[in-house]
TIKE-528732 format. One record per residue: residue number from 1; residue in one letter; x, y, z of N, C-alpha, C in turn. Coordinates in Angstrom, 2 decimals, padded with zeros to 5 digits. Layout:
BEGIN
[site NUM, 'A', [X, Y, Z], [X, Y, Z], [X, Y, Z]]
...
This chain:
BEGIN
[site 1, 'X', [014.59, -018.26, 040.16], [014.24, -017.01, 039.54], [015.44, -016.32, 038.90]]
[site 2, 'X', [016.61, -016.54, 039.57], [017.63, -016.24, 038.80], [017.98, -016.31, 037.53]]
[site 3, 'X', [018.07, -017.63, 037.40], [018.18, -018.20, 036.30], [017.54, -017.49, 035.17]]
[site 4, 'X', [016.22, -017.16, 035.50], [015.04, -016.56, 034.41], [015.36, -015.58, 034.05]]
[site 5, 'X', [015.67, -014.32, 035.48], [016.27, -013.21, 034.93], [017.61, -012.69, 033.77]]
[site 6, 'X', [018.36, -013.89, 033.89], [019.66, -013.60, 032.86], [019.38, -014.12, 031.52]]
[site 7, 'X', [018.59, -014.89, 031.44], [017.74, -015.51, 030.13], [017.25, -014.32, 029.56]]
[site 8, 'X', [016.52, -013.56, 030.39], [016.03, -012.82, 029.76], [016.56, -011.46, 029.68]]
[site 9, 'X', [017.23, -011.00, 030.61], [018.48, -009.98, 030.28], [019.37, -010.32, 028.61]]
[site 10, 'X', [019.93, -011.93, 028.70], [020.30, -012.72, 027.31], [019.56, -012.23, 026.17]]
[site 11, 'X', [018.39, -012.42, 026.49], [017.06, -012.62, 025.39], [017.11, -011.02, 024.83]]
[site 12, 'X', [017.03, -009.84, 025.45], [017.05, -008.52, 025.27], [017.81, -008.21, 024.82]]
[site 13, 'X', [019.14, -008.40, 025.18], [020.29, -007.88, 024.50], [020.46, -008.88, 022.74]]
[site 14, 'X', [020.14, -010.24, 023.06], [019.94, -010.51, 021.14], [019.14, -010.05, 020.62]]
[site 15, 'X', [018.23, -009.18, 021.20], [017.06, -008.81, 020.59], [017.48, -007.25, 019.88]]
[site 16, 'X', [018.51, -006.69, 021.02], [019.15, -005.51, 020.82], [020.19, -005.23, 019.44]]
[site 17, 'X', [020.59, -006.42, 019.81], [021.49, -006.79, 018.64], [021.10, -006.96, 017.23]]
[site 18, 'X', [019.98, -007.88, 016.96], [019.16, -007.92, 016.22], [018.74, -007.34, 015.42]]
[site 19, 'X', [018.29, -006.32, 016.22], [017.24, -004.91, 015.46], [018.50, -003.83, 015.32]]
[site 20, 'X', [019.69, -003.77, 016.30], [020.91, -002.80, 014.93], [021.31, -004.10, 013.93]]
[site 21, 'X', [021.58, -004.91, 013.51], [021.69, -005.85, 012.53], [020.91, -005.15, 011.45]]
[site 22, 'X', [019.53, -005.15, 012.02], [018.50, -004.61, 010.59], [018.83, -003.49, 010.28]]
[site 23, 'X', [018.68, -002.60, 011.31], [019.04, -001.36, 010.95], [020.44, -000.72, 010.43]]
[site 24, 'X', [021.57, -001.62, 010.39], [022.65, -001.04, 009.86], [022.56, -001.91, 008.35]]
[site 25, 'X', [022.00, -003.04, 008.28], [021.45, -003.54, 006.94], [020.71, -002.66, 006.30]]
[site 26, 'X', [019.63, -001.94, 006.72], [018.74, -000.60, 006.15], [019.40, 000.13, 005.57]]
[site 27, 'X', [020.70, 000.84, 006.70], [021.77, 001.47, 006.15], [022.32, 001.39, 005.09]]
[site 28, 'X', [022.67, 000.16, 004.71], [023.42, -000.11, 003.44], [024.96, -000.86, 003.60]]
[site 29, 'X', [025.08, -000.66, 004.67], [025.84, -002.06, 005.37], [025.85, -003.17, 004.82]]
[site 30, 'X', [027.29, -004.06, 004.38], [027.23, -005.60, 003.77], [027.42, -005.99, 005.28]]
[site 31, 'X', [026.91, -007.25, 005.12], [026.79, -008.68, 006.09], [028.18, -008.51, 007.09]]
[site 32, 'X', [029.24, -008.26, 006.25], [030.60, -008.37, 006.81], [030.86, -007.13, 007.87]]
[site 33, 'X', [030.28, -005.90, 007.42], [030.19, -004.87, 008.33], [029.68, -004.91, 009.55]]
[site 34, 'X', [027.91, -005.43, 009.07], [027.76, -005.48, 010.00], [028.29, -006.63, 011.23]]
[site 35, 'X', [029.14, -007.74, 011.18], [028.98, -008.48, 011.66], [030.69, -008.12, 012.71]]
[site 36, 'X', [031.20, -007.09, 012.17], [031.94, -006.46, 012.82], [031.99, -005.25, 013.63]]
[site 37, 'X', [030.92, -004.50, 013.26], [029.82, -003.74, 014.06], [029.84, -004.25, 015.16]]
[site 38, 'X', [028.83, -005.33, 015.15], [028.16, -005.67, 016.25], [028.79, -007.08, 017.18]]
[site 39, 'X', [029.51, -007.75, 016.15], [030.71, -008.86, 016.98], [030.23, -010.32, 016.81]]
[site 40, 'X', [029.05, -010.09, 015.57], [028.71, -011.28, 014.80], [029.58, -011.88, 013.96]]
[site 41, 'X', [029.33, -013.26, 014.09], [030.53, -013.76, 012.36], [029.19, -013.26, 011.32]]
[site 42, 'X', [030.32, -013.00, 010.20], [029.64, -013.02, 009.19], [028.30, -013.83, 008.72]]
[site 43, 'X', [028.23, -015.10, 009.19], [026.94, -016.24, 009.09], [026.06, -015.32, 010.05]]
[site 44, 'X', [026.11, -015.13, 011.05], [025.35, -014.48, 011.84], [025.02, -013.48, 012.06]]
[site 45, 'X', [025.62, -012.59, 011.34], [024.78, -011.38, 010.92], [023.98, -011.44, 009.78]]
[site 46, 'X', [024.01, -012.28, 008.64], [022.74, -012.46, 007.69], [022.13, -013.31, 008.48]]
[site 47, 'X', [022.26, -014.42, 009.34], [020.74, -015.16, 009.54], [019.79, -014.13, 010.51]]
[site 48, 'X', [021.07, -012.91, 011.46], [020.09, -012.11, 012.16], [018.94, -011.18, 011.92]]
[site 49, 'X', [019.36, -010.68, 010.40], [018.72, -009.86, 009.64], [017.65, -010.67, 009.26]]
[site 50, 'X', [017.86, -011.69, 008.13], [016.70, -012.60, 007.61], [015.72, -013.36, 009.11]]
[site 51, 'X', [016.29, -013.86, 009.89], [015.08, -014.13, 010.56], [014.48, -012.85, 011.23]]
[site 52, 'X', [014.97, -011.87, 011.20], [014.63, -010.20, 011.67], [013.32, -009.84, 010.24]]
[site 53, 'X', [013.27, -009.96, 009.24], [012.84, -009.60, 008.06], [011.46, -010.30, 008.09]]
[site 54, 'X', [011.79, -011.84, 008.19], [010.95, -013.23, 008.26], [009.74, -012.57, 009.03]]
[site 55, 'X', [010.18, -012.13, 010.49], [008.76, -012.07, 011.28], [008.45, -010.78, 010.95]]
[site 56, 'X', [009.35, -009.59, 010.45], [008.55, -008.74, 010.03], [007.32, -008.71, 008.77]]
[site 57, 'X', [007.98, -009.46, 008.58], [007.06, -010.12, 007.08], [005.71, -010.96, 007.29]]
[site 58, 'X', [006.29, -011.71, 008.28], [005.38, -012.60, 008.92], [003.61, -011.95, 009.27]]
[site 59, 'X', [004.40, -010.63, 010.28], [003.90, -009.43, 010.73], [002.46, -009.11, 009.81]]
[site 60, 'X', [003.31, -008.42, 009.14], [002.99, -007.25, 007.74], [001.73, -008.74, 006.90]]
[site 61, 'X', [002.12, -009.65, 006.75], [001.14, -010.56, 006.35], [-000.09, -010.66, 006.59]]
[site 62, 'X', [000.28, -010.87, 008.14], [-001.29, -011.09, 009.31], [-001.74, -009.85, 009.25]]
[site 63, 'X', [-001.56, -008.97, 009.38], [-002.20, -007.74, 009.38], [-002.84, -006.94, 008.07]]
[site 64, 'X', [-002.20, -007.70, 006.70], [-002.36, -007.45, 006.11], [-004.02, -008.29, 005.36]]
[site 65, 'X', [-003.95, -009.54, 006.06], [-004.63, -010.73, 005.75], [-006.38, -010.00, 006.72]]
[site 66, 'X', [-005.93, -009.67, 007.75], [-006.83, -009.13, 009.13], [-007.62, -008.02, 007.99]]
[site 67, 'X', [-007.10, -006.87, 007.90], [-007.35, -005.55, 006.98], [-008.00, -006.29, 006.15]]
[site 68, 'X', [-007.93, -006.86, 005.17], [-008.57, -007.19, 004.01], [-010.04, -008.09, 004.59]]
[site 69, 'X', [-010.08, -008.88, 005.17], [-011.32, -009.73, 005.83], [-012.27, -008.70, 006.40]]
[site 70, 'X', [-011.59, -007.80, 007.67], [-012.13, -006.22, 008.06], [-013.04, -005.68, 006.56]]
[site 71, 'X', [-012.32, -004.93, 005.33], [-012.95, -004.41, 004.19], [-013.78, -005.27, 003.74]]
[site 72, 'X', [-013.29, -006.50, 003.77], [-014.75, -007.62, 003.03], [-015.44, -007.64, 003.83]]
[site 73, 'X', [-016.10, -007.41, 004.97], [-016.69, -007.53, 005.77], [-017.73, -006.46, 005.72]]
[site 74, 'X', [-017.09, -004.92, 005.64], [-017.93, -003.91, 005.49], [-018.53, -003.76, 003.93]]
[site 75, 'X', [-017.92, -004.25, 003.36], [-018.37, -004.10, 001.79], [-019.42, -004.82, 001.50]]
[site 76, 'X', [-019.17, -006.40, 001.89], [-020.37, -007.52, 002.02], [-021.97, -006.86, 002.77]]
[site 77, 'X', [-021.33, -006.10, 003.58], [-022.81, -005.50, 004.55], [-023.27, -004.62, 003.40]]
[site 78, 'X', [-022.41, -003.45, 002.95], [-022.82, -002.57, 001.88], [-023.72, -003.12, 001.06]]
[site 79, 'X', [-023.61, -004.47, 000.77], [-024.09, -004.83, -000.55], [-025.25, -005.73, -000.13]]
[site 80, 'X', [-025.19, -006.12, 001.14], [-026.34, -006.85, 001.82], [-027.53, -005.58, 001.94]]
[site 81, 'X', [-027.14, -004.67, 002.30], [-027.83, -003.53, 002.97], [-028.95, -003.17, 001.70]]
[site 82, 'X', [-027.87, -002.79, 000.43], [-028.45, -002.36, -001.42], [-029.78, -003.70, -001.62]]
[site 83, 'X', [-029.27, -004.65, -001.58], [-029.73, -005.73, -001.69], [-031.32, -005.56, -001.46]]
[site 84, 'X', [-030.84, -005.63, 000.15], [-032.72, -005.79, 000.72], [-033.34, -004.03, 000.06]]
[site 85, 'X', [-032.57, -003.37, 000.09], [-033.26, -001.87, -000.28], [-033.96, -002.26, -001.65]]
[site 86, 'X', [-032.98, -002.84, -002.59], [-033.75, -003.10, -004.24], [-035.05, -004.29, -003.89]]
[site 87, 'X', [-034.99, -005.44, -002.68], [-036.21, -006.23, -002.83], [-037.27, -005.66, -002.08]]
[site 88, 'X', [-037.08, -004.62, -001.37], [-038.40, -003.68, -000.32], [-039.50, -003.60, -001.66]]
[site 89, 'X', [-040.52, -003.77, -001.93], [-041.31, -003.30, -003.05], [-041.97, -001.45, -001.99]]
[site 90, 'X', [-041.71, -001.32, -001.03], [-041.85, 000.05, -000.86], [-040.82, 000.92, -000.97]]
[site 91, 'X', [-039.75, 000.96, -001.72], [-038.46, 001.33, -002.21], [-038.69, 002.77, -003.39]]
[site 92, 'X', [-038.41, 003.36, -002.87], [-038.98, 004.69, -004.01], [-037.71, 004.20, -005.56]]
[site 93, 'X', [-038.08, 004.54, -006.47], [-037.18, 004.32, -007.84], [-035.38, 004.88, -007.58]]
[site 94, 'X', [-036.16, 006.44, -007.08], [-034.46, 006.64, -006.44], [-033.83, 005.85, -005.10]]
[site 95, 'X', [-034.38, 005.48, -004.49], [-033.80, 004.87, -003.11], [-033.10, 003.28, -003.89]]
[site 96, 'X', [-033.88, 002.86, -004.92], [-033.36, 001.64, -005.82], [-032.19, 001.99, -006.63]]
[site 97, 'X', [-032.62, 002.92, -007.66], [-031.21, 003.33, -008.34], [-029.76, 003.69, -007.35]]
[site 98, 'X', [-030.27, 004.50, -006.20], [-028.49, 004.73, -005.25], [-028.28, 003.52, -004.81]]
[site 99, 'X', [-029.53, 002.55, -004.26], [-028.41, 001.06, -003.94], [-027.82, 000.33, -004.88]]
[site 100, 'X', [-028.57, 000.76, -006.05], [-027.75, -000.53, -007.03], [-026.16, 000.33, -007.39]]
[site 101, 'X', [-026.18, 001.41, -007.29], [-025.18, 001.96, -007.60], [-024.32, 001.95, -006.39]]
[site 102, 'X', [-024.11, 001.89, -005.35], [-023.90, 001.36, -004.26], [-022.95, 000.08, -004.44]]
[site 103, 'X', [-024.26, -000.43, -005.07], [-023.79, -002.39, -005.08], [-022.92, -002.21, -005.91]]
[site 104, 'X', [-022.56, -002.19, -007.09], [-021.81, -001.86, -007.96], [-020.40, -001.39, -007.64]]
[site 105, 'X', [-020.68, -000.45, -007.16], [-019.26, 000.39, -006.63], [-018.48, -000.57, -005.48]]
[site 106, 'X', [-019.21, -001.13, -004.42], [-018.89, -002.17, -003.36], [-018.63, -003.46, -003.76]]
[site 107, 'X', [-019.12, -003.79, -005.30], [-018.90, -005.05, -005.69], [-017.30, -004.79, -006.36]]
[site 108, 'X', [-016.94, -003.71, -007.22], [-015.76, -003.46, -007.78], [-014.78, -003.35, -007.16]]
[site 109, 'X', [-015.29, -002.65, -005.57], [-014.05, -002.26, -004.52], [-013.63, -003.97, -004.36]]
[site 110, 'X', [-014.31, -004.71, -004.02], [-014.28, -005.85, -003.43], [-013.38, -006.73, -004.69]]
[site 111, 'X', [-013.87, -006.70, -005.65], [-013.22, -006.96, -007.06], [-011.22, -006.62, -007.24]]
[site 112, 'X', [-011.34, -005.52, -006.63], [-009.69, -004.85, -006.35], [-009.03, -005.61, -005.53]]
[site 113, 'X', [-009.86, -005.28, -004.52], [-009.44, -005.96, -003.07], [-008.66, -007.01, -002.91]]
[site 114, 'X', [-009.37, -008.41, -003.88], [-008.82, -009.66, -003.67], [-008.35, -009.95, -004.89]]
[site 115, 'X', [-007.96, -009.00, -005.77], [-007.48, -009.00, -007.48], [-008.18, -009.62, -008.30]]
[site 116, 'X', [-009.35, -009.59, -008.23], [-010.01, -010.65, -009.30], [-010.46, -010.11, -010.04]]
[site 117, 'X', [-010.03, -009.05, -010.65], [-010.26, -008.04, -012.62], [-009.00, -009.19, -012.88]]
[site 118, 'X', [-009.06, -009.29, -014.14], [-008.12, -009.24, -015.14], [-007.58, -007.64, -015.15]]
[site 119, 'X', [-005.95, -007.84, -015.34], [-005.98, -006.89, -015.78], [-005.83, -006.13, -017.37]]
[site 120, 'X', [-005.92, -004.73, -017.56], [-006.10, -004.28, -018.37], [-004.88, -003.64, -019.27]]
[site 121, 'X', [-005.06, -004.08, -020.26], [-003.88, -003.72, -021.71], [-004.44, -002.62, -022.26]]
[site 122, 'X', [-003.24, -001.66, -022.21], [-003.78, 000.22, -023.50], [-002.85, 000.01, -024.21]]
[site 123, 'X', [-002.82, -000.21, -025.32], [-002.21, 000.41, -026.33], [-002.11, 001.15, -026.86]]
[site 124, 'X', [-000.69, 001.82, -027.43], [-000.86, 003.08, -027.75], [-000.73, 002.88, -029.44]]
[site 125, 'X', [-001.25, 003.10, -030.24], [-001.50, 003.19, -031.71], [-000.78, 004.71, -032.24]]
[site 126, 'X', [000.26, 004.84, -031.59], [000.90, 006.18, -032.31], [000.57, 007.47, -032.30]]
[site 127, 'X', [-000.29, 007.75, -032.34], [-001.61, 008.88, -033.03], [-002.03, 009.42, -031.15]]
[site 128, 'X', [-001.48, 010.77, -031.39], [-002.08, 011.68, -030.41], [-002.09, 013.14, -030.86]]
[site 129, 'X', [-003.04, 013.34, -030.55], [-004.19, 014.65, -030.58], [-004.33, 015.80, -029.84]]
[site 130, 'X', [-004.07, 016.92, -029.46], [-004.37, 017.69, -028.38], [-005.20, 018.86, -029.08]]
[site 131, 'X', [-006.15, 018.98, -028.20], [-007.21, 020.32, -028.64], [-007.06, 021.21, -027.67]]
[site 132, 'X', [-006.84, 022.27, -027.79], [-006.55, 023.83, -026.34], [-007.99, 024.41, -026.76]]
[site 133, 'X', [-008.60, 023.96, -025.36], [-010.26, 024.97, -025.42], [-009.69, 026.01, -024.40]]
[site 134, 'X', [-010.33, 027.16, -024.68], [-009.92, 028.32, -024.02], [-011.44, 028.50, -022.87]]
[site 135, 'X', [-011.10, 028.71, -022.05], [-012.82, 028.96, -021.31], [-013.67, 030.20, -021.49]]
[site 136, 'X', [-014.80, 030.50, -021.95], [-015.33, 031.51, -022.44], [-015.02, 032.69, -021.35]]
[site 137, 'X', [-014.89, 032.68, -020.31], [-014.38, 033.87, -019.39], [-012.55, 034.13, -019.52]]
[site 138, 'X', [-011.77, 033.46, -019.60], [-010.42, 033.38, -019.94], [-009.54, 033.91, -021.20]]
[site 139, 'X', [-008.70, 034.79, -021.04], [-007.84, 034.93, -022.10], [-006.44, 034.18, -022.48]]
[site 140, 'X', [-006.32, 033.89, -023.32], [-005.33, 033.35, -023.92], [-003.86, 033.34, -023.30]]
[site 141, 'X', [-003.21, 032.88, -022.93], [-002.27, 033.31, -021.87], [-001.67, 033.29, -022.83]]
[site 142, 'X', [-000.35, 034.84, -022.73], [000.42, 034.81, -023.84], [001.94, 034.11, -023.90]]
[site 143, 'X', [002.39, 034.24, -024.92], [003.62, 033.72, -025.30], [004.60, 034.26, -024.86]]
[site 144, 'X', [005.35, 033.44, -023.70], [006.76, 033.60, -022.60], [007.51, 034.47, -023.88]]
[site 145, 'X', [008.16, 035.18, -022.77], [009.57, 035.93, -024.22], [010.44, 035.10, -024.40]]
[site 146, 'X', [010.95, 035.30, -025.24], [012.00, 034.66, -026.20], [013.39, 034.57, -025.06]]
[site 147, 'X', [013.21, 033.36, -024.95], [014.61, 032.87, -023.86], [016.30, 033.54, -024.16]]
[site 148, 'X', [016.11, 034.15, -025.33], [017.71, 034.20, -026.13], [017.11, 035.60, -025.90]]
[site 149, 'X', [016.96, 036.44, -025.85], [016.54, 037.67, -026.01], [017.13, 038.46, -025.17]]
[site 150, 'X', [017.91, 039.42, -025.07], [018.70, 040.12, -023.96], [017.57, 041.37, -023.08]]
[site 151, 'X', [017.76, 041.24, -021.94], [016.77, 042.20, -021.24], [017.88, 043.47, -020.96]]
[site 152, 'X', [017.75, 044.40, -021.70], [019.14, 045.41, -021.54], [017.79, 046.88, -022.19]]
């Protein structure tokens, strides 16, 4: 049991080490700093950071991969749900029109989701326009004074 315990006393303290590695890298710390910081050679304070990064990444992936399956999941029901509502033939016209609009909106989210729009090009052709509508209850807000103007 001994043995286990200093392994893992070992194991904590690289772990300690580790995570200030990242964090004085966050800082803005070069490799060389930190590796005098903390009593790394230089090699070993970048591989501590990068394999530090790796599983955060790793991390941030799976969870990121989880989240997205989660939203397809509820969206797919959304649209299962519209679905049977538009084939009910006892479906009032409005109870049809909000699911399809429903479906639509859940089909686009889903569309985002996993990037599958193309995306979209604006061009700008030069030419811009501005119209000032005033609101029929509103007055005209007037014209700031003259910046050069002495207040005396």
């Amino acid at each position: 049991m001994a043995h286990q315990s200093a392994t893992s006393g070992r194991m904590v303290v690289a772990a300690q080490r580790r995570e200030e590695a990242v964090r004085l890298r966050v800082a803005g710390y070069s490799y060389q700093a930190i590796a005098e910081a903390i009593g790394f050679s230089n090699v070993a304070a970048r591989k501590s950071v990068m394999v530090a990064l790796d599983k955060l990444n790793s991390t941030c992936t799976e969870t990121t991969t989880r989240m997205r399956t989660l939203e397809t999941e509820r969206l797919t029901g959304i649209i299962r749900d519209a679905d049977a509502i538009l084939r009910d033939p006892a479906s009032s016209n409005s109870d049809r029109l909000r699911a399809l609009e429903l479906k639509v909106k859940a089909s686009e989210s889903l569309r985002k989701l996993w990037g599958l729009d193309a995306p979209t090009k604006v061009e700008n052709e030069g030419e811009l326009s501005i119209r000032v509508v005033y609101d029929d209850y509103a007055e005209p807000t007037k014209a700031a004074p003259n910046a050069n103007a002495s207040n005396t």
